[in-house]
N, CA, C and O of each residue as an XYZ file, in Angstrom:
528
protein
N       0.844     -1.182      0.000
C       0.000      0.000      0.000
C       0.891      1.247      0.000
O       1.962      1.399      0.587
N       0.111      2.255     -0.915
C       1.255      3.949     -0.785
C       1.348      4.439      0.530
O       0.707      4.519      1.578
N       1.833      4.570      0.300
C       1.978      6.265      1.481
C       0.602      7.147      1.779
O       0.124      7.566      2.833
N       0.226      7.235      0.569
C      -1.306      8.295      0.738
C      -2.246      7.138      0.624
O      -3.255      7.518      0.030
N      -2.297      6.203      0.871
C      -3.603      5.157      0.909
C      -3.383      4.785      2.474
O      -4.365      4.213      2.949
N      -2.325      4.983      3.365
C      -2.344      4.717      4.881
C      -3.095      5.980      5.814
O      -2.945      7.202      5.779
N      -3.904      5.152      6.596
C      -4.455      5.757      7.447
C      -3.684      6.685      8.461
O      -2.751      6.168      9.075
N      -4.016      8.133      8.714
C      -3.149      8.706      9.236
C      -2.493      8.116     10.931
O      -1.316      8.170     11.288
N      -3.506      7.656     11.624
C      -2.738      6.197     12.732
C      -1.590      5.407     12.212
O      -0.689      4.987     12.938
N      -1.662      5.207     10.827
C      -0.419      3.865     10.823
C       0.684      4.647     10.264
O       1.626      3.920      9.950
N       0.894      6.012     10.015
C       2.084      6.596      9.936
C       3.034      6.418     10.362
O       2.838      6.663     11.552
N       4.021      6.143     10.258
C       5.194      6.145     11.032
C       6.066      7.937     11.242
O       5.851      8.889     10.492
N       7.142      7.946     12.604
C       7.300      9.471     12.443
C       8.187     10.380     10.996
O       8.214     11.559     10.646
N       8.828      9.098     10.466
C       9.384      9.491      9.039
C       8.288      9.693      8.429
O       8.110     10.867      8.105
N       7.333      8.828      8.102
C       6.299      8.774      6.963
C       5.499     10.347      6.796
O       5.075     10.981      5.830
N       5.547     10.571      8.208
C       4.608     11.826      8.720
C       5.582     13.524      8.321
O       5.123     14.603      7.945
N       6.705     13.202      8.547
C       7.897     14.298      8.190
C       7.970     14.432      6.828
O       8.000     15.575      6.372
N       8.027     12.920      5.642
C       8.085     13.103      4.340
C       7.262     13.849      3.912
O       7.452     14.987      3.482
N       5.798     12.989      4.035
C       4.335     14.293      3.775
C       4.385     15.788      3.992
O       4.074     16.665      3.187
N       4.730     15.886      4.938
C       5.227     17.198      5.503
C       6.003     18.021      4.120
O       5.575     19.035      3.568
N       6.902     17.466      3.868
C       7.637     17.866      3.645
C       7.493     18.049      1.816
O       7.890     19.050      1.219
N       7.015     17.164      1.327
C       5.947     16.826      0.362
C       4.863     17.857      0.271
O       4.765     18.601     -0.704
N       4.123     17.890      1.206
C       3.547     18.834      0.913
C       3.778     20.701      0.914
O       3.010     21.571      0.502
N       4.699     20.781      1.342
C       5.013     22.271      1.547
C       5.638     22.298     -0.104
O       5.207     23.128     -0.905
N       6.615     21.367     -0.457
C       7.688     21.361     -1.303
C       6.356     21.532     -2.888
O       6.714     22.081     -3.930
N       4.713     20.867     -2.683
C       4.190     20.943     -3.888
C       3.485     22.648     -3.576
O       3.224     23.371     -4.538
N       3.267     23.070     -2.276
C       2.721     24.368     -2.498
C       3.409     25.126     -2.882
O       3.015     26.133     -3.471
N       4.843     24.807     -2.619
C       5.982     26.022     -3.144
C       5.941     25.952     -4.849
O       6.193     26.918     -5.569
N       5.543     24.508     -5.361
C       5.566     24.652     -7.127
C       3.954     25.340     -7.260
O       3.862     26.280     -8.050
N       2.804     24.952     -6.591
C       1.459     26.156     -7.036
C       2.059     27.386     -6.653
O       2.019     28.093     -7.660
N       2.578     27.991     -5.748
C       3.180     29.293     -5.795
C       3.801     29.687     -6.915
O       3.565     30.810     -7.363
N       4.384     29.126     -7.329
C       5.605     29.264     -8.819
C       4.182     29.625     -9.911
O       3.748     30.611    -10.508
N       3.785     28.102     -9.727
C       2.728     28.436    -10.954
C       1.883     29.584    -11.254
O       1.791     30.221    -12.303
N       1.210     29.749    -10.009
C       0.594     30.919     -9.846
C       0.726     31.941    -10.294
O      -0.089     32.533    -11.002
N       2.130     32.430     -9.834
C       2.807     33.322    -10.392
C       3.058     33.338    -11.388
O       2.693     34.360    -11.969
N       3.832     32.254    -12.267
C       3.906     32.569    -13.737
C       2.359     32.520    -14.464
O       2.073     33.633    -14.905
N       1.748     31.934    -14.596
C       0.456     32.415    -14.601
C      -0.219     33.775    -14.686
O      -0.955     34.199    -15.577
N       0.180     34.358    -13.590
C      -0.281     35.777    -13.077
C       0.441     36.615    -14.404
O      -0.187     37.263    -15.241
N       1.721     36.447    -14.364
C       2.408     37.067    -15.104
C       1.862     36.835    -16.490
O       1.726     37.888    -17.112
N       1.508     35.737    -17.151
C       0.838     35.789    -18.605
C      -0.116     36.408    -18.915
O      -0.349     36.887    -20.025
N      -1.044     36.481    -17.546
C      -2.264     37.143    -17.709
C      -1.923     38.825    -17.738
O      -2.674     39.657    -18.247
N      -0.991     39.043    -17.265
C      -0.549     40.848    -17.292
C       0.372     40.737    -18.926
O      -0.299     41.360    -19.749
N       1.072     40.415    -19.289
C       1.414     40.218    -20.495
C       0.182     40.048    -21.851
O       0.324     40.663    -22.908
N      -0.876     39.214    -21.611
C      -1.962     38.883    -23.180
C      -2.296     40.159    -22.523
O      -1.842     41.007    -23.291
N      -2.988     40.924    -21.254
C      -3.340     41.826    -20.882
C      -2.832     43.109    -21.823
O      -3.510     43.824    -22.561
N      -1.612     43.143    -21.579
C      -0.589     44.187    -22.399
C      -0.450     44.457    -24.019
O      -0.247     45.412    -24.768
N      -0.709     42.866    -24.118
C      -0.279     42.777    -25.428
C      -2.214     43.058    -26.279
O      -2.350     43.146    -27.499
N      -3.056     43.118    -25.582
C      -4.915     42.885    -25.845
C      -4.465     44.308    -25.962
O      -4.287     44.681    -27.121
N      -4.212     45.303    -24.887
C      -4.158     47.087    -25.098
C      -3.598     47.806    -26.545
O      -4.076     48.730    -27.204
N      -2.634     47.148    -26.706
C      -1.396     47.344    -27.867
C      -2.425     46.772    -29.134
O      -2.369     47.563    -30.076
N      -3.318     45.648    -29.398
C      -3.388     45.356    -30.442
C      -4.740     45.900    -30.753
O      -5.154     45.795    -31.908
N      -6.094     46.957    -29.053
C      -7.022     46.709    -29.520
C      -6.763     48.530    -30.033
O      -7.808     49.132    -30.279
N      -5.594     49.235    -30.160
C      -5.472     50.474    -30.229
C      -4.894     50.250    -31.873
O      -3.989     49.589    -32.382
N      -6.117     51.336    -32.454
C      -6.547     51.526    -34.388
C      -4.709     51.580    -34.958
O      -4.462     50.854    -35.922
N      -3.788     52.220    -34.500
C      -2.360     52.303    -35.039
C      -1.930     51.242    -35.004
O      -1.195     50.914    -35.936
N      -2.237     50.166    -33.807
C      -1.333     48.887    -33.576
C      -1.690     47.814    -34.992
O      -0.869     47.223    -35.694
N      -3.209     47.819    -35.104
C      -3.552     47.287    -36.350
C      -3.957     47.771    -37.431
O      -4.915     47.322    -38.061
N      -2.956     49.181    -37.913
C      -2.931     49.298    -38.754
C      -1.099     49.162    -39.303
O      -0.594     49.084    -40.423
N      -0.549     49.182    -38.010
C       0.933     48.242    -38.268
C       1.045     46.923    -38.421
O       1.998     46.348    -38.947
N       0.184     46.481    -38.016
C      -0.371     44.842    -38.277
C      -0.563     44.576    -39.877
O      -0.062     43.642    -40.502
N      -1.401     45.608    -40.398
C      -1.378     45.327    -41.942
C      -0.363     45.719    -42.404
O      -0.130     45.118    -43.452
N       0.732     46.772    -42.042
C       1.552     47.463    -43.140
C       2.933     47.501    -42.107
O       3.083     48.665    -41.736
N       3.645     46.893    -41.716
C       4.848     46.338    -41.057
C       5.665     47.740    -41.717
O       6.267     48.441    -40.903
N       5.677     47.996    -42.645
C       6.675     48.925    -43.245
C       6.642     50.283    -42.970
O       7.570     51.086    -43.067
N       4.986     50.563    -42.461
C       4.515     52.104    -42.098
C       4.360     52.412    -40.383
O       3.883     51.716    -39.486
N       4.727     53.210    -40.377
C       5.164     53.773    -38.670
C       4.662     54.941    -38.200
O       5.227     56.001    -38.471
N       3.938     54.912    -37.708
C       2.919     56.274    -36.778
C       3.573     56.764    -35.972
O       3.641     56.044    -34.976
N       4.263     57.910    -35.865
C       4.608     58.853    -34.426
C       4.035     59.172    -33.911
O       4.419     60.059    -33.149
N       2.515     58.713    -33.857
C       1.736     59.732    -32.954
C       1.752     59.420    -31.448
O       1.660     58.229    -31.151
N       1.850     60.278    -30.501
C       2.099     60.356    -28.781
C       1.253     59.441    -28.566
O       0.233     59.281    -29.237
N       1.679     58.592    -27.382
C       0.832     57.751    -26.622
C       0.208     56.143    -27.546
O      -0.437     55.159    -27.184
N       0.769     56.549    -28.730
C       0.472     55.000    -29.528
C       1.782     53.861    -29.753
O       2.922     54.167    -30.103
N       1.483     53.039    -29.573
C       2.389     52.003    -29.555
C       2.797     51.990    -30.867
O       1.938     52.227    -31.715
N       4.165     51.716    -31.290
C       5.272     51.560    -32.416
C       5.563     50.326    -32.844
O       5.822     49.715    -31.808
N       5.646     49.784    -33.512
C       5.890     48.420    -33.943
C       7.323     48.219    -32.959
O       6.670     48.184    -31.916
N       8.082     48.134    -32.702
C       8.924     47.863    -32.285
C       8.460     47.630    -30.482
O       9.012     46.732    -29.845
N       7.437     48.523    -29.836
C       6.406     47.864    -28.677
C       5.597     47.032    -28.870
O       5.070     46.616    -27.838
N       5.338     46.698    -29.571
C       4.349     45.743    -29.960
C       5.137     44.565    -30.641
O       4.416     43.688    -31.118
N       6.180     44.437    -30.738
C       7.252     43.368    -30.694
C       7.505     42.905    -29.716
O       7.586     41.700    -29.476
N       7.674     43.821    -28.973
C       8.452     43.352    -27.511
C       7.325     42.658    -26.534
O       7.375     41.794    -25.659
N       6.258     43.482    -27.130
C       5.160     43.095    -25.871
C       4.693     41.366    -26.359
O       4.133     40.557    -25.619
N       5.141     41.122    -27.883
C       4.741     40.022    -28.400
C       5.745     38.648    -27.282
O       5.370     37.683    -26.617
N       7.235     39.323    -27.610
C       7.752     38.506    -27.129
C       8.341     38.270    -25.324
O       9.167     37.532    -24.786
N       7.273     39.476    -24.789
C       7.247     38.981    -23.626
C       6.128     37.611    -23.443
O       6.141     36.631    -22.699
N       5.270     38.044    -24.412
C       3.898     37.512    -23.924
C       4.742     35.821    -24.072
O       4.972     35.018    -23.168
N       4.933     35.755    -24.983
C       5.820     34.608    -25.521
C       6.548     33.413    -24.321
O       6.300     32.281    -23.905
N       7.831     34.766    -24.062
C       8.254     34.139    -22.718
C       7.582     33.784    -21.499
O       7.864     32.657    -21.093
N       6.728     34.478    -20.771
C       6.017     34.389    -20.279
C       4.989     33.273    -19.913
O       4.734     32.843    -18.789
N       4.316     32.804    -21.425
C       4.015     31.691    -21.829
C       4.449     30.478    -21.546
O       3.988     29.386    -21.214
N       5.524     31.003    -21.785
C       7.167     29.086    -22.025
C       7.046     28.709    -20.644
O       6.683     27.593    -20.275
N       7.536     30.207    -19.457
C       7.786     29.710    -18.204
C       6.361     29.273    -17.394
O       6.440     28.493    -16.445
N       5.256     29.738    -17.758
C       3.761     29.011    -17.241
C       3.768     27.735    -17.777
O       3.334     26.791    -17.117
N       4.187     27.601    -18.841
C       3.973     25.784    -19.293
C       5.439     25.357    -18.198
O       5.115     24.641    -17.250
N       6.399     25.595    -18.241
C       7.669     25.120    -17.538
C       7.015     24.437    -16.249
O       6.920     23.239    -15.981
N       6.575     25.612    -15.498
C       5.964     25.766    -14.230
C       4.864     25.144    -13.948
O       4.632     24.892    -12.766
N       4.027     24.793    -14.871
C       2.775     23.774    -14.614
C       3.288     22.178    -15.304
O       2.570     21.184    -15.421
N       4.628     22.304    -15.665
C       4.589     20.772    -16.269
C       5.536     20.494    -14.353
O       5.291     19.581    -13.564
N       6.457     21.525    -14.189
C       7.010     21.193    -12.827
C       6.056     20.841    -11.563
O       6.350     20.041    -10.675
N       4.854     21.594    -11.655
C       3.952     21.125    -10.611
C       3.425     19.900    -10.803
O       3.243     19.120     -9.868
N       3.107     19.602    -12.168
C       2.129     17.681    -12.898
C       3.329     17.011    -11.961
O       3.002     16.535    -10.874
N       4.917     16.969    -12.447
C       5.415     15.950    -12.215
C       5.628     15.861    -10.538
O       5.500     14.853     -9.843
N       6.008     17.286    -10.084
C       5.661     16.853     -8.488
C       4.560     16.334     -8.021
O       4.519     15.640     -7.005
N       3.568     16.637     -8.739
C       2.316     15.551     -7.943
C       2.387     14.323     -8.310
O       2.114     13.490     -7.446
N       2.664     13.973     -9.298
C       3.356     12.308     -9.714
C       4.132     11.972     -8.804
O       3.782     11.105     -8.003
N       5.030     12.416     -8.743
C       6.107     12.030     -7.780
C       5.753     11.568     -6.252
O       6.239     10.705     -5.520
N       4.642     12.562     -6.081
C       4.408     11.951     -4.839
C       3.402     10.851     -4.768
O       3.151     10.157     -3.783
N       2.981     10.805     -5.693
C       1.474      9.967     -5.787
C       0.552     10.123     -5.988
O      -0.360      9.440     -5.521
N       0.318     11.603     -7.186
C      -1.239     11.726     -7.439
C      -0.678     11.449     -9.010
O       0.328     11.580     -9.707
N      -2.197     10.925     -9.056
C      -1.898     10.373    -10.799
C      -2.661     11.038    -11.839
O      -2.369     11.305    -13.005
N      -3.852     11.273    -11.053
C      -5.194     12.598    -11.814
C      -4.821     13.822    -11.548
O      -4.394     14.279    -10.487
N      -4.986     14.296    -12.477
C      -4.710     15.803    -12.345
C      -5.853     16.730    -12.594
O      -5.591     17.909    -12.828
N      -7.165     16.299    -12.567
C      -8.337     17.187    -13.117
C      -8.983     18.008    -12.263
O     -10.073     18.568    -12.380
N      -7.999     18.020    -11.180
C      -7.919     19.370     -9.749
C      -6.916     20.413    -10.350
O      -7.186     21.601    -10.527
N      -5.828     19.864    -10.614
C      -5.162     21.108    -11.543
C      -5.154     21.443    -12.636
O      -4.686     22.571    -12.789
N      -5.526     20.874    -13.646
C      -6.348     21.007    -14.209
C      -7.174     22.323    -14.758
O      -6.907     23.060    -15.708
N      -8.872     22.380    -13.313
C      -9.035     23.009    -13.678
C      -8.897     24.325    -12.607
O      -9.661     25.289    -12.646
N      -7.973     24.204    -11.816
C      -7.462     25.366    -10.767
C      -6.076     25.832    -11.603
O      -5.697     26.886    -11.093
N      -5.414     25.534    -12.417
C      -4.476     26.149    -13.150
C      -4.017     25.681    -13.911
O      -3.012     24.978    -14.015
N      -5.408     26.371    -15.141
C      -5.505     25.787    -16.538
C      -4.357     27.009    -17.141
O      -3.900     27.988    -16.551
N      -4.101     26.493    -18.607
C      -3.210     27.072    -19.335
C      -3.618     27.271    -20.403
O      -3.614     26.366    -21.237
N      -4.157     28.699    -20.729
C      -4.560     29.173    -22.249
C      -3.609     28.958    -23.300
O      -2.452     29.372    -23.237
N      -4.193     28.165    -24.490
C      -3.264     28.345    -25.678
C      -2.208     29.291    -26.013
O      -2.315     30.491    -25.760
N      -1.208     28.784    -26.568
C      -0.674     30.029    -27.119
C      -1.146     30.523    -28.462
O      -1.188     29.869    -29.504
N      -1.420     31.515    -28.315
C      -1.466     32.598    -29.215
C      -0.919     32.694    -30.394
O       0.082     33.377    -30.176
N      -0.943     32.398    -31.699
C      -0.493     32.377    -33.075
C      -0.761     33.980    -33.341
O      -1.856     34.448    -33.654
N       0.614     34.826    -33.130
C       0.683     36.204    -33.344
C       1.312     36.232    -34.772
O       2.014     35.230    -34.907
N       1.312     37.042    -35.917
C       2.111     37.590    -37.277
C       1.970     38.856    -37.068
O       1.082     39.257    -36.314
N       2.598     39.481    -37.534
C       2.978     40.832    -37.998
C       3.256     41.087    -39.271
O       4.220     40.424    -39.656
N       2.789     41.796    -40.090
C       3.629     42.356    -41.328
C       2.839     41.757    -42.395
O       3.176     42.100    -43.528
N       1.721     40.820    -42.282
C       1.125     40.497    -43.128
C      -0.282     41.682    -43.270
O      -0.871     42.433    -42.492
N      -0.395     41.270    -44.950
C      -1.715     41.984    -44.992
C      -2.679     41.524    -45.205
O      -2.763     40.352    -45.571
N      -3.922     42.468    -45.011
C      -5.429     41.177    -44.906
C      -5.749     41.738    -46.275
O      -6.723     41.320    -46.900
């Protein structure tokens, strides 16, 4: 029998320290996750402002033409904001594949608690420079 199928009586004082220890060690990876998470959502956030403003997509059609006007994003922000969103992305998948395998590790085999407590939106198929 596992470890998590024993009744908390038949613990032994190791068995009881591992869990312990087990369990702090998987809240510290939902913390991680969380966070990177958090962070994607302020990034598509960033990158939703940049693309729902009329200059951003009209650099979207014409990569070659560049608006100075104050307070509008430049193709070259709207690059960057692409490839934060990007990174951002990588380290939320990093960070939720690190939390799956710590719960494996210890002995959970379903994951349809994390699932759906820290799901992971697609990535985003962004272009630039094309025209419609």
């Amino acid at each position: 029998m596992s470890l998590l199928g024993k009744k908390v009586s038949e613990l032994t004082p190791e068995e009881v320290e591992f869990l312990k220890e087990a369990a702090y060690t998987l809240r510290r990876e939902a913390e991680k996750l969380e966070e990177a998470l958090e962070k994607l959502r302020r990034a598509e956030e960033h990158l939703d402002r940049l693309y729902s403003d009329a200059t951003a997509r009209k650099m979207l059609t014409s990569a070659s033409e560049q608006v100075d006007s104050p307070g509008m994003p430049r193709a070259q922000e709207l690059a960057q904001a692409i490839s934060e969103y990007r990174r951002a992305w990588k380290t939320a998948e990093r960070a939720r594949y690190a939390y799956i395998v710590h719960r494996e590790a210890i002995g959970f085999r379903r994951h349809v608690f994390a699932d759906r407590l820290y799901p992971l939106p697609p990535l985003r198929k962004i272009t630039i420079g094309i025209s419609a």
